[in-house]
Structures are given as C-alpha cells and as structure tokens.
C-alpha positions in Angstrom: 0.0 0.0 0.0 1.5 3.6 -1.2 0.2 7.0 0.3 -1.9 7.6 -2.2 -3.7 4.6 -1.5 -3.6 5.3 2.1 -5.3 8.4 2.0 -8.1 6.9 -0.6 -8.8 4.5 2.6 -8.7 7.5 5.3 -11.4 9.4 2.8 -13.7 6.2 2.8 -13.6 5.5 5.9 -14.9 9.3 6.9 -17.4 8.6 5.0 -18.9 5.0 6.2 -17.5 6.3 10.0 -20.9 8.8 10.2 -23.4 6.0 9.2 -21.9 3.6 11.9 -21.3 6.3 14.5 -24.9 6.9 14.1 -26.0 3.4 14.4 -23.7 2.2 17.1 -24.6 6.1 18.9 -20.3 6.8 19.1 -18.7 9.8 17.4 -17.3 9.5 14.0 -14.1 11.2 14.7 -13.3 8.6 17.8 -14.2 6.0 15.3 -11.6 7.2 12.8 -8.7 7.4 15.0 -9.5 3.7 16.0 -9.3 3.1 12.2 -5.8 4.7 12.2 -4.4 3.0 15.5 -5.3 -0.4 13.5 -3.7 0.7 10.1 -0.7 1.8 11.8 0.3 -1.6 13.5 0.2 -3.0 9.9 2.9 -4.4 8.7 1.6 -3.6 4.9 0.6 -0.2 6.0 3.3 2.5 5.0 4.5 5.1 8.0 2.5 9.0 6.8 5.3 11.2 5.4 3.5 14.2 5.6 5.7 17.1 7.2 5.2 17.9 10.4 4.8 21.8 9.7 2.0 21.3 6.7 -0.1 19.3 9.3 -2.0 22.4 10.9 -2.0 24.7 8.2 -3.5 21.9 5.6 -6.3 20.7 8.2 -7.2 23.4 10.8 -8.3 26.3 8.0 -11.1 24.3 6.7 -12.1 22.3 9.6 -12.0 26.0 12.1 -14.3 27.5 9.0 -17.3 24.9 8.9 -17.4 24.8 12.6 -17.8 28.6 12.9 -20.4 28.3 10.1 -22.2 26.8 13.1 -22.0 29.5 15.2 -21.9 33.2 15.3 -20.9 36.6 16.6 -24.0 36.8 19.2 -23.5 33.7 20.6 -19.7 34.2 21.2 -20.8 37.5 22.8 -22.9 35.8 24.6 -20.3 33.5 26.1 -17.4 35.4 26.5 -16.8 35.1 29.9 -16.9 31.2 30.0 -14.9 30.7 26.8 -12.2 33.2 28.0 -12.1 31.1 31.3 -11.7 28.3 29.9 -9.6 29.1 26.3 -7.5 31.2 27.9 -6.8 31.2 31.4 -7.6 27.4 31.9 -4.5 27.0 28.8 -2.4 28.4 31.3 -3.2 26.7 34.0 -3.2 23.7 32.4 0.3 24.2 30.7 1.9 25.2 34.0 0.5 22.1 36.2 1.7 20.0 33.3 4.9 21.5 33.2 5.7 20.9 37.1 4.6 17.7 37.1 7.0 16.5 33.9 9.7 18.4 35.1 9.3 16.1 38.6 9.1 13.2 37.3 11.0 13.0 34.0 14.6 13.1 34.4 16.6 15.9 33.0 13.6 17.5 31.0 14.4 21.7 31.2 11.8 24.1 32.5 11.1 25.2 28.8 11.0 21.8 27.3 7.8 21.0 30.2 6.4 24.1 29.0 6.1 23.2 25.2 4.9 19.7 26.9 2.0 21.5 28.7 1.0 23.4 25.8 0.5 21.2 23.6 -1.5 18.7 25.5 -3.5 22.0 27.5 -5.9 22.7 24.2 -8.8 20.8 23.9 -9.2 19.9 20.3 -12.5 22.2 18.3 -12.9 19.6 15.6 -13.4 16.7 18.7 -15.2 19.0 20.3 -17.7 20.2 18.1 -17.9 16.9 16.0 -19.0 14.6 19.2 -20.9 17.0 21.2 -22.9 18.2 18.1 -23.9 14.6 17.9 -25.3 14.1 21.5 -27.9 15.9 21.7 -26.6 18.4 24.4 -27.8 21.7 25.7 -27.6 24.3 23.1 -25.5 26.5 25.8 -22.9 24.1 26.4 -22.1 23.2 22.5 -21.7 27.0 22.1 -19.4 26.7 25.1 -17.3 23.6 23.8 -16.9 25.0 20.6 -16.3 28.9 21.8 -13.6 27.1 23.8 -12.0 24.6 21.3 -11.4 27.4 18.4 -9.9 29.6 20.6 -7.6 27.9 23.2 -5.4 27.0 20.2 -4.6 30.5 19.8 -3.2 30.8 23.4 -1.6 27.5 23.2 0.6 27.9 19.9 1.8 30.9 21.3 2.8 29.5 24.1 4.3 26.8 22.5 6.3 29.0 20.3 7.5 30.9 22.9 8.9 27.6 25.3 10.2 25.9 21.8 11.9 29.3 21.3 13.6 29.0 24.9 14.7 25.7 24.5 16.1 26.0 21.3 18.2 29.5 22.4 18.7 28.5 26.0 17.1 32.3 26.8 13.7 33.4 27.8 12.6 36.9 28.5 8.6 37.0 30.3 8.5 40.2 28.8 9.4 39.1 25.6 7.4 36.3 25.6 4.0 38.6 26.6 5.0 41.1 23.6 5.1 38.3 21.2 1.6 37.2 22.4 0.3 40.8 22.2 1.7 41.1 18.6 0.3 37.6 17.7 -3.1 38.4 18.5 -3.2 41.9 17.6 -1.7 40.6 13.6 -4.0 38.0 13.3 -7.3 40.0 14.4 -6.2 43.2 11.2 -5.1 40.4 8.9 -8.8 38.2 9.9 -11.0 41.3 9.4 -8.5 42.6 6.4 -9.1 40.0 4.5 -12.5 39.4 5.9 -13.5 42.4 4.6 -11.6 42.1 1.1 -13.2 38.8 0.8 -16.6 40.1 1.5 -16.5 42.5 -1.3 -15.0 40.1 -3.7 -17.9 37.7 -3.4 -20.0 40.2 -4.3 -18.4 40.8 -7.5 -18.2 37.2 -8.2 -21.8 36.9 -8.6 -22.1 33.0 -9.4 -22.3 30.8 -7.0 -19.7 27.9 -7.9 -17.2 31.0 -8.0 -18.0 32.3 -5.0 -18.3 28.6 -2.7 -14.9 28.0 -4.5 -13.9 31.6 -3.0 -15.0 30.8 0.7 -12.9 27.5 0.3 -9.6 29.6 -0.9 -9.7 32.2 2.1 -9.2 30.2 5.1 -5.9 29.3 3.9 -5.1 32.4 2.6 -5.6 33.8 6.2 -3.5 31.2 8.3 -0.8 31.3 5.7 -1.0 35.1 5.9 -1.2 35.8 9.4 1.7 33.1 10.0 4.0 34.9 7.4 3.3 38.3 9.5 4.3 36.5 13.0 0.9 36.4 14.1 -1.6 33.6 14.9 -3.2 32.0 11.8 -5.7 29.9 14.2 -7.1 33.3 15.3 -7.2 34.8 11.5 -9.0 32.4 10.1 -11.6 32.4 13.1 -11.3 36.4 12.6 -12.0 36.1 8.9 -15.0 33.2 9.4 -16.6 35.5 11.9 -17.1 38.1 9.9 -18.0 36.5 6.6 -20.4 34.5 8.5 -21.6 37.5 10.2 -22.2 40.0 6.6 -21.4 37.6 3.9 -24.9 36.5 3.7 -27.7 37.5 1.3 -30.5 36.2 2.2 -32.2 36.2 -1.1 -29.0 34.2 -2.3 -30.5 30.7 -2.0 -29.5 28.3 -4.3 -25.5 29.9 -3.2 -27.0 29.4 0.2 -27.9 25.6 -0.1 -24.8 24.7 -2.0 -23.0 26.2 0.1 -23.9 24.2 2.9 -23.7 21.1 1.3 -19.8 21.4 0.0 -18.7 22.6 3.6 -20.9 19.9 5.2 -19.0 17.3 2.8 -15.5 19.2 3.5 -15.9 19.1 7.2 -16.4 15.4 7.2 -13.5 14.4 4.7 -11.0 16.7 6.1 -12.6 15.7 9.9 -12.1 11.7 9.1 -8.3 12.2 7.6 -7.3 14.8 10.9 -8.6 12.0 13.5 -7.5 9.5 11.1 -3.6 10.6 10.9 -3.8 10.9 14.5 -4.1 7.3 15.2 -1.8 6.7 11.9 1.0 8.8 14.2 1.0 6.3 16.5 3.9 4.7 14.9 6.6 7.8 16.6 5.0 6.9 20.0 5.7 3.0 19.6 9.2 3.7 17.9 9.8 5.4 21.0 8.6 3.0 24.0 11.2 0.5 22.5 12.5 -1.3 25.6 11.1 1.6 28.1 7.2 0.8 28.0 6.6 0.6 31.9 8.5 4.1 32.9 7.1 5.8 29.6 3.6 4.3 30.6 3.9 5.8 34.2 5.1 9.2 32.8 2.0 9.7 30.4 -0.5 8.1 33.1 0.7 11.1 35.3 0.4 13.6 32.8 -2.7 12.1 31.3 -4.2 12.3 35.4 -3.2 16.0 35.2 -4.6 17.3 32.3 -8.2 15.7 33.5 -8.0 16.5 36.8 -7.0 20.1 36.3 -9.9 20.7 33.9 -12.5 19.4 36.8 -10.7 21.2 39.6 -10.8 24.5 37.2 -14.4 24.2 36.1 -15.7 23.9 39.2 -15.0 27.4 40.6 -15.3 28.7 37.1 -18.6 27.8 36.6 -19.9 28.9 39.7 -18.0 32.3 39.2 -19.4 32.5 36.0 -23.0 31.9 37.1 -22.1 35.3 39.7 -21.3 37.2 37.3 -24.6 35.9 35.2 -26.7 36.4 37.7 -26.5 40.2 37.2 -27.3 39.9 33.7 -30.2 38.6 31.6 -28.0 35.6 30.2 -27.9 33.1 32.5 -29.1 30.9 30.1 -26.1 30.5 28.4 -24.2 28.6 31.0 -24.2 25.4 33.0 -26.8 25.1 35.0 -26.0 22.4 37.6 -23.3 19.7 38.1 -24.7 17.6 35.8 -23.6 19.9 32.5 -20.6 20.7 34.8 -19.1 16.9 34.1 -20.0 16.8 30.9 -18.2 19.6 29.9 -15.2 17.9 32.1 -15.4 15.1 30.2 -15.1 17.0 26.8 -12.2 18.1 27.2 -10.7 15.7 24.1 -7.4 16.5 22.6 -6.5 16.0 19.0 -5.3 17.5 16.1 -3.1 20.5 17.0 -1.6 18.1 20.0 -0.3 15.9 17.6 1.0 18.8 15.0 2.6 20.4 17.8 4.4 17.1 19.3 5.7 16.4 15.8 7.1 20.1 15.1 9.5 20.5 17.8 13.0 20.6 16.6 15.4 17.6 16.5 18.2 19.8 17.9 18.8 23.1 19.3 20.9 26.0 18.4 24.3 24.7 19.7 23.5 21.6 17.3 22.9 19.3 20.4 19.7 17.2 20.5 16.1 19.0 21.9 16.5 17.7 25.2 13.9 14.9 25.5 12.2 14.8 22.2 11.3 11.3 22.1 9.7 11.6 26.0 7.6 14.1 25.1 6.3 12.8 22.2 5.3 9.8 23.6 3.8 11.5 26.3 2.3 14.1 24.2 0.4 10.4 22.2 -0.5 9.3 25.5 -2.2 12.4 26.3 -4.2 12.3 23.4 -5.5 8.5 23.4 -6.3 8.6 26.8 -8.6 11.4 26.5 -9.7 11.3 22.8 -10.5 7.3 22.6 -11.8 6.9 26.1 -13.7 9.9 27.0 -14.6 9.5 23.3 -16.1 6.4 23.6 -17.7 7.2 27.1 -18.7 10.6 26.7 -22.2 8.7 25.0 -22.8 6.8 28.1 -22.3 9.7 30.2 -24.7 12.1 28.4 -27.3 9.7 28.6 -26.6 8.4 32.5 -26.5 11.9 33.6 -29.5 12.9 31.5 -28.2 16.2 29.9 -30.5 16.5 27.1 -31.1 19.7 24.7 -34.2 21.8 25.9 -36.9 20.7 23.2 -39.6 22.9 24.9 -37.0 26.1 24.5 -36.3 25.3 20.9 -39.9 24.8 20.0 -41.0 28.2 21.6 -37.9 30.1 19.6 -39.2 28.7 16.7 -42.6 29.6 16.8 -40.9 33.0 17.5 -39.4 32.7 14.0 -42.5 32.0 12.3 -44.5 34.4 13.8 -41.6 36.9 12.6 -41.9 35.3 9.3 -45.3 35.3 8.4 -45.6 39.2 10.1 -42.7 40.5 8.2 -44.2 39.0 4.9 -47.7 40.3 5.4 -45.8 44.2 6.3 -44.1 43.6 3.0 -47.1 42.7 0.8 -49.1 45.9 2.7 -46.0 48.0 1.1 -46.7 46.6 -2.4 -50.2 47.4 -1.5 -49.7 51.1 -1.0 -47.8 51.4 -4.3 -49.6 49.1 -6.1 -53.4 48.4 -7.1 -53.8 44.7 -6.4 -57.3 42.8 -7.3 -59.5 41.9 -4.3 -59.1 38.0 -4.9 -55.2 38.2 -5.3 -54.5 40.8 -2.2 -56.7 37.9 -0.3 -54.5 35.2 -2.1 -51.8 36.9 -0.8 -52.6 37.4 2.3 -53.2 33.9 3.0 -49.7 33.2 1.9 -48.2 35.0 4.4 -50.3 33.4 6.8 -49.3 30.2 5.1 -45.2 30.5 5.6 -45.6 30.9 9.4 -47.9 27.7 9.2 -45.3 26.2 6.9 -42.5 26.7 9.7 -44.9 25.6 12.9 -48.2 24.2 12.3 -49.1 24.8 16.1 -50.0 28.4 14.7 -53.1 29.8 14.4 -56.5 29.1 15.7 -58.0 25.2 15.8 -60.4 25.6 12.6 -57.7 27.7 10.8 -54.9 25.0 11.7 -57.4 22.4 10.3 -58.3 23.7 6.9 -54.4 24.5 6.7 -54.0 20.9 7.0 -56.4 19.8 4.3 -55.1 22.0 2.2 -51.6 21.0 3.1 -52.4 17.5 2.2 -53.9 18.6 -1.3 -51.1 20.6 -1.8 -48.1 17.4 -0.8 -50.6 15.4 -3.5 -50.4 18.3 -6.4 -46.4 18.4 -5.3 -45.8 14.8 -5.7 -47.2 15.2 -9.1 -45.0 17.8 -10.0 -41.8 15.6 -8.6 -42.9 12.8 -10.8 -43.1 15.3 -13.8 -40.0 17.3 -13.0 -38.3 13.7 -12.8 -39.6 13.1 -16.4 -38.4 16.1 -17.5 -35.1 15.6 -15.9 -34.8 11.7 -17.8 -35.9 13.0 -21.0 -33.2 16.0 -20.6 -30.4 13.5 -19.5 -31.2 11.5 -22.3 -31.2 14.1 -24.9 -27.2 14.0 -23.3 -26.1 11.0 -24.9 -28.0 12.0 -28.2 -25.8 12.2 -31.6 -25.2 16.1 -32.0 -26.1 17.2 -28.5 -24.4 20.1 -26.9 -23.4 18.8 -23.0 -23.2 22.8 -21.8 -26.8 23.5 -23.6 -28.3 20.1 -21.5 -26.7 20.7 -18.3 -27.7 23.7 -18.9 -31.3 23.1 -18.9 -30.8 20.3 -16.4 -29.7 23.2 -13.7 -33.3 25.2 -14.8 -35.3 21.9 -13.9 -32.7 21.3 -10.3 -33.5 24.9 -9.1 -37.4 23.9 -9.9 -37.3 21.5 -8.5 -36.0 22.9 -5.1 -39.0 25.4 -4.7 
C-alpha cells in the first residue's frame, strides 16, 4: 500500500465512519482514530510522510471554518466570559500544572521543554469537540461553550508553544518578551482576519455565481492562516477572525441556491477533512511505539501522570469557574447561556478531548537546538504528548455517549420549539408588512390581495403548524395535504423532464453545456 492509497482508505472511511457512529450512537471522529491505531500496527501499511509543519496549516483552516459556520458573533458575545475562562486562562493553568509535574518526574527535561509539553496537551481539540458534542444531543448553551472554547484555546496554546520551543532551542527566555510576542500575535491576526475578511466580503459580491463564490470561501481560510503566520501572528485566530465576519455579513439572504450549495460542500469538506485529521492521528501512532522501544513501563507511568493531570485540572478549574461565572450571570439577563448544575458541569469535564493540533505540535519540535545538540527529551515528550491524546480522545470518546445519557443532559426541546414559533411568527408578520407596502404602491385585485394574504399566513404555518386558531390549523391541513398530492405530481413530472433531458445527453449532435444547462433550470425547480 503507497500513500496515495492510504489516503483513498482515510477518505472512505470518513465517509462510512458517520453512518456507523450513528448506528452504534459513538462519534465519527473517535471512530476514525480507531481506524488509524489499527492501520498503523500493519505491517503492509506505510509510515505517513507528511511534514510535520504542513499538518496544521492543511487541516485546521477548513475544519475552524465549517465549525464557525455553526455558530456566530452573538453567541460568542454571549459566552465570552466562560470561553475566555476556559480558552484562555484554563491553557495556562493547564500548561503550568503539566509543566511541574514532567519536570518532577521526567529526568533531565528543562523548564522550557515541560512548558512546550503543557502546551501542547492544554488545548482541547475544536474539531473533537464540536464533531462529538454536536452529535449528543446536548444543551444548546454548552455546545456553544465547547466550541467557543475549542477554536480559541489553540490561539493561546501555539503561542505558548512558540515561545517555550523558542527558549529551548536558544537557552534564553525573556517574560517580557514572551508577553509582547503574544500581544503582537493576536493583535496581527485580528487586522489580517477582518483585512481579508472584509476584502473577501467585497470580492464575493463581484463574483456573482455561485460555484465562484463557494470556491472563493474554500480559498480564504488558507489564505488567512498562511497570511497571518507569514506576519508572526496567529493564523488559528485569522481564520476564526476572517470566518466570523464573513459568517456574520457575507450572507444575502435572497441568495438561496449559493446558500444551499454552500452548505452542502462545507458539510462534505468538514467530514472528509474531519475523518483524515482524526484519522492521521491514530496513523502517528507509529513515533510513539518507535519510541517506548524497551522503556514501556516508565514511559507508561510518565503519560498516566500527565494524562491524570490534564483531566483533573480541567475538573478542579471548572468547578470554581462555573460557579464564578453563574455570579457574574446572575447580574445579567443571560444566565441561560451557562451550566446550570453539576450535571452539565461533568459533561463539559469530560469533553475536554485532545486531538489535532496536540499531535502537530508534538511532531514540530525541533530535532536539535541551536548549539546543534539534541532537543533535550524529544522522544519523552512525544510519547507523552500520544499518551495524552489517546487517553482522552479514545476513552472519553467512547464514554462521553454513556455519560450524556446516565446523567441525563439532554437539549431543551420545549426552548427550541418556543424560539421557533418565534421565528414563524416573525416570518409570516414581516411578509404580510411587505405585501401591505406593495399594497400602498400598487393596485392589487381583491381575490389576489386575499390570495396573498393567506400566503403570508401560510409560511408561518409552513414553519410551525401549532400556529393559528384550531379551525384555521385544520383547513391548513387539508389543504396541506392537497397541496403534498399536487407536489408529488409535479416531482414525478419534473423527474420526467429531468430523464428526457439527460437522455437528450447521450444523443448524436447534442451540446453537454446547452443540456446541463437546462438540467440546472429543472434542479432549481425543483427545489422550490
């Protein structure tokens, strides 16, 4: 087996990995890296050769953009005090327990070495995050958490890695230093995100058509990492920069077929691109085995301590933090948007997966330092760094199902139901406003301002049926039943249509542009 046909396998398997999550109720991305631990202790199975560097910038861009499709400015607002808590100040905490602890136990690992240990491992990963908790079922406040906190604790932790590879590598290490280059990091990356934010904004407005412009949103999360990176600022924090923002004024909502394609070829990027990341990851698994050669029972001890330390941290940290949070709630109108009892508490403990910037990061430090002497304890932290990341991807992976369930932490159904029957009643009012305005500058018949009239009615019903009076809900549904008849009809002719067309494809003398063409008028028809 070559790469090539490696990678063919890794794509496949994203693919059949969602169908089987599903059914077996375990998250895709968990099931992937079990794929990749068995293809890596295959003899036949060639060791990845893809460059340690290339590994973030080729997989974070895309998957950070289709999870911040998922969110949005508001809610991050909304949030800010829990994410910062936890992507931020949590990292550091996190980094610095880890740090003592290797430094204790490993022999001969430097200060800055633990450091770069304890930052790699402190970031939760946001692809794990948002992939298995979007899956469970869990309150809508605590995904916007998880995710809030998985796309930005990478920001903090590169950095800090940076800065402790940096140290290691020189033998020097300035704090003040060190809190200039994160200053300058984050302040690059936020005018190079809403630089090119803006730029790109514009530019898919002059693009017009909407394979151009999908093809467009694909280009500029790259384009912002690569960017930011080559200014000495963070590209994780760019690209969530530049995502905000396009998500946030990059949408016309008269636009829909770009809309619906749109979604589609992001929805089918993030689950390729999420099934290779988790996939590598258990692939990688190879530098972690090369290393425990003859040393499995100290190595084994060394990653159970750290692997104890990263978890326990996290619980001992969210604890406080979600009762300080709720405080400073209390005085707001937003307490909503937080845990609300111990239950969601150790769920979002348990989240706390690593994944694919762990493993980048473990695989980027340096063979050697400065003086040309090797980076002292490479192959220690590396294992460490894999142990890490099994222990807490595979197993809380795996568990994190059971949990949800045993504890009960379910979505609020009633919540969701109310806020959209808030959204149809702001539907179906906005579109009767708008067909008063026609009214007023317009003479419409009796019979068609009526027609009308009903319709607007009609696309608040459309959105919750539960609207309207009794007699006025039943008649909708007669009608709505006449109306599913009269479209099935029209499905069965479009489909017709849509053979005969085809067909016309294979023809003698047929032009392929002048049938797909037509083909594309009958598709959009057929999504009305």
């Amino acid at each position: 087996m070559d790469q090539l046909a490696l990678l063919f396998v890794l794509l496949v398997g994203a693919v059949v990995s969602v169908p089987v999550g599903d059914r077996f109720g375990l998250p895709a991305p968990v099931l992937m890296t079990l794929l990749g631990i068995v293809l890596a202790v295959l003899e036949f199975v060639p060791n990845v050769n893809i460059p340690p560097d290339l590994i973030l910038p080729l997989l974070l861009p895309p998957l950070l953009y289709a999870a911040v499709r998922r969110t949005s400015w508001r809610q991050f607002a909304a949030n800010v005090r829990p994410i910062l808590l936890l992507a931020v100040a949590l990292v550091f905490v996190t980094t610095v327990c880890v740090a003592a602890v290797a430094q204790a136990i490993v022999p001969g690992l430097p200060i800055a070495a633990a450091v770069a240990l304890g930052a790699l491992v402190a970031p939760p990963d946001p692809v794990a995050a948002t992939a298995v908790a979007g899956q469970l079922g869990l309150p809508r406040r605590l995904v916007s958490i998880l995710e809030g906190e998985g796309l930005f604790n990478d920001v903090t932790a590169i950095v800090l890695y940076h800065v402790a590879i940096a140290a290691a590598v020189s033998g020097t290490f300035s704090p003040w230093q060190a809190g200039l280059d994160l200053v300058l990091s984050a302040v690059v990356a936020l005018a190079v995100g809403l630089a090119l934010g803006w730029g790109a904004n514009k530019l898919l407005d002059l693009l017009g058509d909407p394979t151009l412009q999908i093809s467009l949103t694909l280009l500029v999360p790259f384009a912002s990492y690569v960017a930011a990176e080559e200014l000495h600022g963070s590209g994780v924090l760019a690209v969530l920069v530049t995502s905000l923002f396009l998500a946030e004024y990059a949408t016309d909502p008269d636009d829909v077929l770009t809309r619906l394609a749109g979604h589609t070829f992001w929805d089918i990027v993030d689950t390729l691109v999420t099934g290779v990341a988790f996939g590598l990851i258990g692939l990688e698994l190879h530098n972690a085995l090369r290393t425990a050669s003859g040393r499995w029972g100290e190595l084994l001890l060394w990653a159970g301590a750290i692997v104890a330390v990263v978890i326990f941290v996290r619980l001992l940290w969210l604890l406080p933090a979600t009762w300080l949070t709720k405080r400073l709630h209390a005085r707001r109108d937003h307490d909503e948007e937080i845990p609300t009892g111990w239950r969601e508490t150790i769920v979002m403990w348990w989240s706390g997966m690593r994944g694919v910037a762990s493993v980048a990061l473990a695989l980027a430090i340096p063979l050697h330092t400065d003086d040309g002497s090797p980076f002292p304890q490479r192959d220690e932290i590396v294992f460490i760094a894999f142990g890490v990341i099994m222990a807490t991807l595979v197993v809380q992976g795996l568990t994190l199902p059971w949990l949800v369930k045993r504890l009960r932490v379910q979505a609020d159904s009633e919540r969701e139901k109310e806020f959209e029957r808030t959204l149809a009643i702001r539907a179906a009012k906005a579109a009767r406003r708008r067909l008063k305005e026609i009214e007023e500058v317009e003479e419409l018949p009796e019979e068609v301002s009526e027609r009308m009239l009903r319709r607007a009615y009609e696309i608040g019903v459309r959105i919750n049926p539960e609207l309207g009076e009794e007699e006025r809900r039943e008649a909708y549904e007669q009608r709505a039943r006449r109306v599913k008849r009269l479209r099935r009809i029209e499905r069965e002719m479009l489909s017709a249509a849509r053979h005969e067309v085809l067909a016309a494809r294979s023809e003698a003398g047929s032009d392929p542009e002048v049938v797909d063409r037509v083909l594309r008028q009958l598709d959009v028809r057929s999504l009305r």
